[in-house]
C-alpha positions as CSV (number, residue, x, y, z in Angstrom):
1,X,-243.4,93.8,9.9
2,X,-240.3,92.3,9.6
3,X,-239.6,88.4,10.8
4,X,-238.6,84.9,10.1
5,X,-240.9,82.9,7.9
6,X,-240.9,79.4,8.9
7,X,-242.5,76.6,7.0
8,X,-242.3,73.1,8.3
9,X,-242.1,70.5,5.9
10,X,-242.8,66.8,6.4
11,X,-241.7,64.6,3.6
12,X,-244.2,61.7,3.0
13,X,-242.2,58.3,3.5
14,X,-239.0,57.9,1.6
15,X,-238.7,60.9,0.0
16,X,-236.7,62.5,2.9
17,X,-233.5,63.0,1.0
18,X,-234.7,64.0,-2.8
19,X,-237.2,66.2,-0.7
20,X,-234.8,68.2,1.6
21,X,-232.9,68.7,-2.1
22,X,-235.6,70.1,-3.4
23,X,-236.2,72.6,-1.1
24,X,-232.6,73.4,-0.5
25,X,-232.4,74.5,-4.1
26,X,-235.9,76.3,-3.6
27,X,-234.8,78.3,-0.8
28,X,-232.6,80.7,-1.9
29,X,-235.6,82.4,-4.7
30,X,-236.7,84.2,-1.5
31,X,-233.5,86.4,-1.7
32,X,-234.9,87.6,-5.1
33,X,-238.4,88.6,-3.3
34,X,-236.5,90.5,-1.0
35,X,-235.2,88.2,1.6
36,X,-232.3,88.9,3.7
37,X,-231.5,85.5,4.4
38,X,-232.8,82.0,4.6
39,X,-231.6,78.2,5.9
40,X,-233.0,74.7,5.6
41,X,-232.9,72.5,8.3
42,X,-233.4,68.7,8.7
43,X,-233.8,67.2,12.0
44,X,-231.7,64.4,12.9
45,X,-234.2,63.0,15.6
46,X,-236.8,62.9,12.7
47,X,-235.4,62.4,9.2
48,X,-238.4,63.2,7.8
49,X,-239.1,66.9,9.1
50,X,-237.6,69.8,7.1
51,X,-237.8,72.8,8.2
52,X,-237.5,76.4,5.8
53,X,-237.1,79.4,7.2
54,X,-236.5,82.7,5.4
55,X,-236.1,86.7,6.9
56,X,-238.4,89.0,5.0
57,X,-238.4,92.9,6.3
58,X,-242.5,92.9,5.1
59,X,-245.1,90.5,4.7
60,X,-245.8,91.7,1.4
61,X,-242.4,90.4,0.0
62,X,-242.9,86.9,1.5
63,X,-246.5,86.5,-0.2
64,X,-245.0,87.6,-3.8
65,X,-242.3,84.6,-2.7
66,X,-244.7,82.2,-1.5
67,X,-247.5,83.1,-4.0
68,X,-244.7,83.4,-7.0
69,X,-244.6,81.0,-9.8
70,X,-241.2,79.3,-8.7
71,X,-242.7,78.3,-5.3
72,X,-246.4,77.3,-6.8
73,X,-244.2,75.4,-9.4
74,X,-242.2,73.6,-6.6
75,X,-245.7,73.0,-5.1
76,X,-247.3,71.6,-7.7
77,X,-243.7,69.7,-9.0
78,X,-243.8,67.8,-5.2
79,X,-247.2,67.6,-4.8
80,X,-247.0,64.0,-2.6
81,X,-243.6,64.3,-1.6
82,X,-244.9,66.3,1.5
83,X,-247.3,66.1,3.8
84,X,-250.4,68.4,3.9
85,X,-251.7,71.2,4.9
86,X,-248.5,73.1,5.0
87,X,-248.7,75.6,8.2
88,X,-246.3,78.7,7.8
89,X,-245.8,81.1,10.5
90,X,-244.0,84.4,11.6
91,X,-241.6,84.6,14.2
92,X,-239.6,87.7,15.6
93,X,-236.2,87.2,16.1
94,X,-235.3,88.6,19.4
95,X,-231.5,87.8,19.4
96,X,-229.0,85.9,17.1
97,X,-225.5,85.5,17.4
98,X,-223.7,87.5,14.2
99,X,-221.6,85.1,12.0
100,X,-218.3,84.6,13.2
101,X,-215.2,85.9,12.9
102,X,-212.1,83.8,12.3
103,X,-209.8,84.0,15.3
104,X,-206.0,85.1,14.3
105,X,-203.5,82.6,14.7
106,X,-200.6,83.6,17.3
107,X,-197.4,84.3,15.4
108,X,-194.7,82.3,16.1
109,X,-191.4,83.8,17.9
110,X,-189.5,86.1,15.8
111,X,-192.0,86.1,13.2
112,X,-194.1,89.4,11.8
């Protein structure tokens, strides 16, 4: 089943920014687990919520990410910089815009 893992952090109080570090630097072990992609996101209404998400084709992959040691090592590394329990959850993507494309620049006259 494939889908978007998210996983919504809340750092405990002032440890927003070393936090949202640590798990940007976490993030990208899911492409070893078989991830296709991943993204952090802090919100700028809440400085404090982080938000992981990462696109796994099977739920099998995401538990050898989640239940790997790099991820129990973060864990267990933070433990107190975040708030508990931690409350993942699938989500199918039903649309998302490609990456885009860079748009040509016109040529100037009597060029090309």
């Amino acid at each position: 089943m494939a889908g978007v893992v998210w996983i919504p952090w809340y750092a405990t109080v002032l440890r927003n920014e070393s936090f949202a570090a640590s798990v940007a630097r976490v993030a990208p072990i899911a492409l070893r687990y078989g991830a296709t992609q991943y993204s952090v996101h802090r919100s700028r209404d809440d400085r404090y919520k982080i938000t992981q998400m990462s696109w796994f084709e099977s739920s099998t992959d995401w538990y050898r990410y989640w239940d790997g040691p790099e991820m129990i090592e973060f864990r267990r590394r933070n433990a107190g910089h975040f708030q508990n329990p931690i409350t993942y959850s699938w989500n199918d993507e039903v649309i998302a815009e490609p990456e885009p494309q860079p748009i040509p620049l016109p040529q100037a006259a009597g060029t090309g």
